[in-house]
Each structure stands twice: as structure tokens, then as C-alpha cells.
N, C-alpha and C positions, 0 to 999 in steps of 0.2 A: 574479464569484466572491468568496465570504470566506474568508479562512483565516485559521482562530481558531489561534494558537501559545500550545501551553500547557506549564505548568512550574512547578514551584515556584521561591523566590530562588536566585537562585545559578546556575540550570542554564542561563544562557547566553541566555534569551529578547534580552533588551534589546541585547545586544551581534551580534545576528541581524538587528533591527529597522534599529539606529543603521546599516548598512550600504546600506539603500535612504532615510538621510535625508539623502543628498548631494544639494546644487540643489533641497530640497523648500518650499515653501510653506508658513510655519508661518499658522495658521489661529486659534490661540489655544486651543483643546485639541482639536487635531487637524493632521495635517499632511500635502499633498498634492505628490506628483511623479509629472508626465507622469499617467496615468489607475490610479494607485494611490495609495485615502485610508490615512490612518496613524492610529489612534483613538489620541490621547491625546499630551500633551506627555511629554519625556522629559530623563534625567539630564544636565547639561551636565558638559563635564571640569572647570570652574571649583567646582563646587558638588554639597551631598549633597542629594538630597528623598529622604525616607522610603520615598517610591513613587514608580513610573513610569508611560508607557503608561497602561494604562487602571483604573489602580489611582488615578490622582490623581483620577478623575471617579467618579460614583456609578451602580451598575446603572442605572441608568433613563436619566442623561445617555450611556452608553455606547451602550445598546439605542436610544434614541432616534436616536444620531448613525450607525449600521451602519442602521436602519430607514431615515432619510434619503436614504441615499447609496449604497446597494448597486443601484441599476438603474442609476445613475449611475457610478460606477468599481467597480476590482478594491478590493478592506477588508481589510487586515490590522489586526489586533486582539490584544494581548497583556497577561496581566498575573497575578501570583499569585494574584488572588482571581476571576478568571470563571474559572480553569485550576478551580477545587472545584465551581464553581455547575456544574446540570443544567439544570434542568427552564425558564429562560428561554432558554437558547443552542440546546436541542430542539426549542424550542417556533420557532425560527426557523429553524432546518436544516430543520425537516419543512415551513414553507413554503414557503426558496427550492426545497428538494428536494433528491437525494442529489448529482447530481456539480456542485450549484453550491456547498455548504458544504465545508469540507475541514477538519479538526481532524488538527495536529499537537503531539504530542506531544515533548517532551526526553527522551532514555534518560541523560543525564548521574547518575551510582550520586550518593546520598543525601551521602555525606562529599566529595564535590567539590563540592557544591552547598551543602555549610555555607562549606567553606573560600573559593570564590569570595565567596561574600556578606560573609564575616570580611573579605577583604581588601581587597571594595570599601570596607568602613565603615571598616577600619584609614586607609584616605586619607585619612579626613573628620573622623577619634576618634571616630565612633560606635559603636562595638563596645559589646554593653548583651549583661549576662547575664538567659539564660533563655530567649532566642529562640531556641534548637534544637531545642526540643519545638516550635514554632508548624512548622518547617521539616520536620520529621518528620511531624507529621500533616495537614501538607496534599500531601507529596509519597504519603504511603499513600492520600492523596485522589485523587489523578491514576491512581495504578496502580488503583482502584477503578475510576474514571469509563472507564478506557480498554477494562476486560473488560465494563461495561456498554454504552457504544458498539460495540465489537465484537461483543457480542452484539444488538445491533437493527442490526444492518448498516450502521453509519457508514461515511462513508470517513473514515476514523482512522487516521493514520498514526503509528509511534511513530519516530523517528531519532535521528542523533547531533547532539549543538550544533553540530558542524562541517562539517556535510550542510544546516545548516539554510541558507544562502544560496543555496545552487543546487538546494535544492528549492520554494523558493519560486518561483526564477525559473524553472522549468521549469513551475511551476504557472500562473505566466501568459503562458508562451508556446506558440506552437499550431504550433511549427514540428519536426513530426514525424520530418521526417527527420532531421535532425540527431540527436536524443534517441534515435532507435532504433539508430544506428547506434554512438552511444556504451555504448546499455544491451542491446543483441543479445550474450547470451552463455551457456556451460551453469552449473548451479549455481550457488552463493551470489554468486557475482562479478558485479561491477557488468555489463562488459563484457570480453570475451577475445580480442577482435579488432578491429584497427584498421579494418577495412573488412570489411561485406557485413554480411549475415545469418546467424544461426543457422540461423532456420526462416524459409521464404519467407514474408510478408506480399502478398498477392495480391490490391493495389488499386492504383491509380493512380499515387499518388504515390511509392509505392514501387519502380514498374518500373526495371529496367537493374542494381538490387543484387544483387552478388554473393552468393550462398546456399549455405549446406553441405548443409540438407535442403529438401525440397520440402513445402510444406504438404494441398497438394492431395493429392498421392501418398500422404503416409502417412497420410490419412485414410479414401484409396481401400482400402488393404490391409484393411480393417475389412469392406468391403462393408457398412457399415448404412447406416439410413437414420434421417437426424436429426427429420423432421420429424415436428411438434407435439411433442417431446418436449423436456423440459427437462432442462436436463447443467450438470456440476458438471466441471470439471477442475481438475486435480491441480497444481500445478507451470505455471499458465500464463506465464512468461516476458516477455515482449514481447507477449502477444497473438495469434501467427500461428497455432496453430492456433485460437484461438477465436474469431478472426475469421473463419475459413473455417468454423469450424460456426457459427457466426449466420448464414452467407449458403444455411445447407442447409436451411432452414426450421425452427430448433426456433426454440419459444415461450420461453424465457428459459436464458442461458447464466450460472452465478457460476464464477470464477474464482480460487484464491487462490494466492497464491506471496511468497517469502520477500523480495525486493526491495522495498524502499519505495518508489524510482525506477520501475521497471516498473511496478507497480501504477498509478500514478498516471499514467503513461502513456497503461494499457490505457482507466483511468474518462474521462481527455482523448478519445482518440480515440474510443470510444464515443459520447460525450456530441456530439462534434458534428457525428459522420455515423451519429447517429441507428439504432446500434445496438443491441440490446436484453440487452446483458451489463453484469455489475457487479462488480468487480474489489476484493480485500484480500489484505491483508500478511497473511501464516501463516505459520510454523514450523511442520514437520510434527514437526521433533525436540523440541518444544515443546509444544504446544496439540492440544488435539483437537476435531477435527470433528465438531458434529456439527450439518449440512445435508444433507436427503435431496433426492436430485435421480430421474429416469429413468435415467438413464445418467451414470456415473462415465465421466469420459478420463481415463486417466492414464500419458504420455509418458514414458519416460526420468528418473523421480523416484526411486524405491528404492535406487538406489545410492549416495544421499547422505542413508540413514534411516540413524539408530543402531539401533531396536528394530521388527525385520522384521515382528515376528509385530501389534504392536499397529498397526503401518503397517496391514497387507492385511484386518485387523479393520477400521479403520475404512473402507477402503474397500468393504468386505462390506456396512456400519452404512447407511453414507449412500447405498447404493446399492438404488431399485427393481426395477429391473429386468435392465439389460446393464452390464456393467464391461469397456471398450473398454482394452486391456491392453498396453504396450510396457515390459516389462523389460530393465534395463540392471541387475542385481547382477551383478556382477564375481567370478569364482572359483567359483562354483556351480554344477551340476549343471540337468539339464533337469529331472531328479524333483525336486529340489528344489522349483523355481516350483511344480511340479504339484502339489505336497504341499500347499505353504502354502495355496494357493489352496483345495483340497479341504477343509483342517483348519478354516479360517476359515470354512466352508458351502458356498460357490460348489457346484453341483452340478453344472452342465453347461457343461464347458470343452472351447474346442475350441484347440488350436492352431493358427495361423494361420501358420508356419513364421517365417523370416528373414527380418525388412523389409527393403527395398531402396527407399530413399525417398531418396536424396542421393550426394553427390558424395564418402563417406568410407568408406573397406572393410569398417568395423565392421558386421554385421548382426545388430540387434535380435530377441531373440524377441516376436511380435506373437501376443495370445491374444483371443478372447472368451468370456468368462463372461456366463453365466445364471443367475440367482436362484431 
């Protein structure tokens, strides 16, 4: 796997990095522990270099040294100036393929990523006026490259400096259980429960987890039928239900949900039990969709939209054919759903009554719309 960490000065890359270079092998511009290489030499506490990481080597010694060594170990890779470059780091992701490259992103806001920088150089007296325009337009360079990755289906993850060590190490580890059981939870939250499941995961190494719903069940309440079709779900979580519909026969599942941990999860376990889904990070209160699939799922997600009406639009937008429906708004009416649904076009809705899918009294209204 490579995972390029990108960012402009200041946003915390090198001090992400410096954490897996305990016990490493320095190599002369590059640096290796246990089966993780490290492109590039890096800042010592004794001393300033203008650059770090793979800023001190040149595109070509960089691309060179990841072309070498990436069938050989896991590559991390960082530095202000590949964080602007496209068209050589594409030209690589599209060979190893989608779930072996992984591009992260720093969310670190612009005026903390002056200020870090300011007071690494105040250590050193390098502080030089003028360099906050260079920091300013290569940070609008990242927010550019990341809705251009997002728009060709990277896996692109954008998080915080402070997430950045234990996403990494979740990226090179393949030990599922643990990681679902930390990131199984409803809404924005990492995880909401010390033990079990949200929604069953219904494979092997998952057996004997305690589970609130059943993934099987509440896919059953729909009576469809997946196969050959292609489905987009809304709010995929951990992956339980879209694990169960890739095992229903459709031809390709995308998934997107607002966790950067989950995601990365869903593209892991995909990738190596040779599932045919592809998982990203989305804010629905943010960003809009637009991927058209056969069939929209969309679970238990509207109660956590700000703006109803452009939500059930887009699910209208991206949807061919069926929109497999469990609302969860809170304080609303049955005419309500029914309305929205109808204003947005849906023409043929049927009600599906109150789920009954799990171990919790709440019951879901379950709908299917027709296009």
C-alpha cells in the first residue's frame, strides 16, 4: 500500500511521520522500520532544513524510490510540494489501482498552519517575510486537488493532524475486528459503544458480536432483488449492510459516509476478500452527489440532514430505478415522508410499514420508491 500524506507547511504532516521513525533504518534519503519505507530524510530537533521528507529529494528521486519499493513494503510519502503535484502521483495510483493508493489529506484551517510553521522557524531564526502567500496558494492547491480526486473516485481521505497516527495504522493493519468494533456506531461518531455491533456484519470473522440490528433482516423487509444491479448507499457506516448486498448478486456497490475511519475500513475489507464495493468520505450536509446507481439504499440517514428537501432531491437525482427507503426524521408526520418523497418526483411509493430488524423498540418506517 502507499499512502501519500498531503498538506501544506505547517499542517502537522512531519510531526505524523516523525512518529513511526522510532527503531527506523535510516537508508540515506529514505527510512525503513519493520516492512514500512519512509521517502525522504527528515528535520532533526538539533537543526533547521528548509525542507523535509520528500521535499529534500527531487520528483524523479521520489517517483523513482516509491517505483522501487512499493511491491516490496507498505510507502509513506510526504511533503509540501507532491501535496500541489497531479498528473505524476495519478499516473501511479491508476497503476497500483484504487484500494492500494490511499491519499490523505490535513483539514488543519490555513492560520494554524501559518502559525505552526512561524514557530518551527522562530526555534531556528528563520522566520523570512513573504512566505504566507507561498502557504496560502499551495494550501488552495490541496483544497483544489482533493474535489479533483473526489471527483475521479480516489480514495482520498481528508482528517485531522491529530487522527493522522491512528489512521495510518489502521491503514496497515488487516485486523478487522478490533477496528469495527471501535468504529460500529450511529451518526457522525467515531464509535458509541464499547462492545457489539450496530448492524450485523454477516461473515466469519465477525461471528459471536453482539448486534443491535440484523443486517440480513432489514434488508429482507425490502423483498428486492439485488442482482445484476448496481446500488449506491447512503450513510454506509462500517459496511454491514453493503456487505450483505454485494453477497446478493449486484454488479458493483459505491458507498459513501461521513467517517474517514469507516471508509477506510469498508475499502480494507473489500480489497481483501475480494469484494466488488468502493467506499468514500461524504458529508451529505456538505457536498452533493452526484452518482447515478440502479438502486439508491439509504438506511437511517435523514435524521442527521440539515436541508430535507435537497437530501431526498438528491436521492431522486442519483437514482435509476428503485430507492430502498428507512426513515428515521424525528417529530414528523407519516404525510410528511409521503410528501417529500412525491414533491421530489418518486411516483410510485409504496409503504413498507415499521421495520422490525433488531434488538431496539424503535420501529423504522421502511418505504420503496419507483422512478
Amino acid at each position: 500500500m502507499i499512502i501519500d500524506l498531503r498538506g501544506t507547511n505547517g499542517s502537522g504532516k512531519t510531526t505524523i511521520v516523525q512518529n513511526f521513525l522510532q527503531g527506523s533504518t535510516f537508508l540515506g534519503n529514505s527510512h525503513l522500520v519493520d516492512d514500512l519505507f519512509i521517502v525522504g530524510p527528515y528535520i532533526r530537533d538539533d537543526e533547521y532544513l528548509s525542507t523535509g521528507g520528500c521535499d529534500c529529494l527531487s520528483s524523479d528521486d521520489v517517483e523513482g524510490l516509491v517505483r522501487k519499493n512499493y511491491e516490496k513494503y507498505h510507502i509513506l510519502l510526504e511533503g509540501a510540494d507532491i501535496s500541489t503535484t497531479y498528473r505524476r502521483w495519478i499516473s501511479l495510483a491508476n497503476e497500483v489501482g484504487f484500494y492500494e493508493y490511499v491519499f490523505i489529506f490535513l483539514s488543519t484551517p490555513l492560520d494554524q498552519c501559518i502559525k505552526n510553521r512561524d514557530k518551527r522557524k522562530e526555534k531556528f531564526n528563520r522566520i523570512q517575510d513573504g512566505e504566507n502567500h507561498n502557504i496560502k496558494l499551495k494550501y488552495d492547491q490541496c483544497l483544489g486537488l482533493i474535489q479533483r480526486f473526489r471527483k475521479e473516485e480516489r480514495q482520498v481521505y481528508v482528517i485531522k493532524n491529530t487522527q493522522g497516527v491512528d489512521f495510518i495504522k489502521q491503514a496497515l493493519s488487516n485486523d478487522f475486528r478490533s477496528h469495527v468494533l471501535h468504529l460500529s456506531g450511529g451518526g457522525k461518531r467515531s464509535g458509541s459503544r464499547d462492545v457489539g455491533l450496530y448492524c450485523s456484519i454477516n461473515k466469519p470473522e465477525f461471528e459471536g458480536l453482539y448486534f443491535i440490528r440484523d443486517s440480513a433482516k432489514r434488508l429482507d423487509q425490502f423483498n428486492f432483488d439485488f442482482s445484476g444491479k448496481s446500488v449506491i448507499e447512503y450513510g454506509s457506516n462500517v459496511g454491514a449492510l453493503s456487505f450483505e448486498i454485494l453477497s446478493r448478486g449486484t454488479t458493483l456497490l459505491h458507498g459513501y459516509e461521513y467517517n474517514p475511519f469507516r471508509v477506510l475500513f469498508c475499502n480494507q475489507y473489500c480489497h481483501l476478500n475480494n469484494l466488488n464495493g468502493k467506499f468514500f468520505q461524504f458529508d451529505f450536509n456538505v457536498d452533493i452527489l452526484s452518482k447515478k446507481a440502479d438502486v439508491i439504499v439509504c438506511c437511517s440517514v435523514d435524521d442527521y440532514i440539515d436541508d430535507l428537501e435537497s437530501f431526498y432531491n438528491s436521492l431522486y437525482d442519483n437514482c435509476n430505478e428503485t430507492l430502498l427507503l428507512e426513515s428515521n426524521i424525528r417529530g414528523k408526520s407519516d404525510d410528511f415522508i409521503l410528501n417529500i418523497l412525491q414533491r421530489v418526483g418518486f411516483t410510485d411509493i409504496k409503504f413498507l410499514g415499521n421495520g422490525d430488524c433488531g434488538r431496539v423498540p424503535k420501529k423504522r418506517k421502511i418505504y420503496k420508491c419507483e422512478k
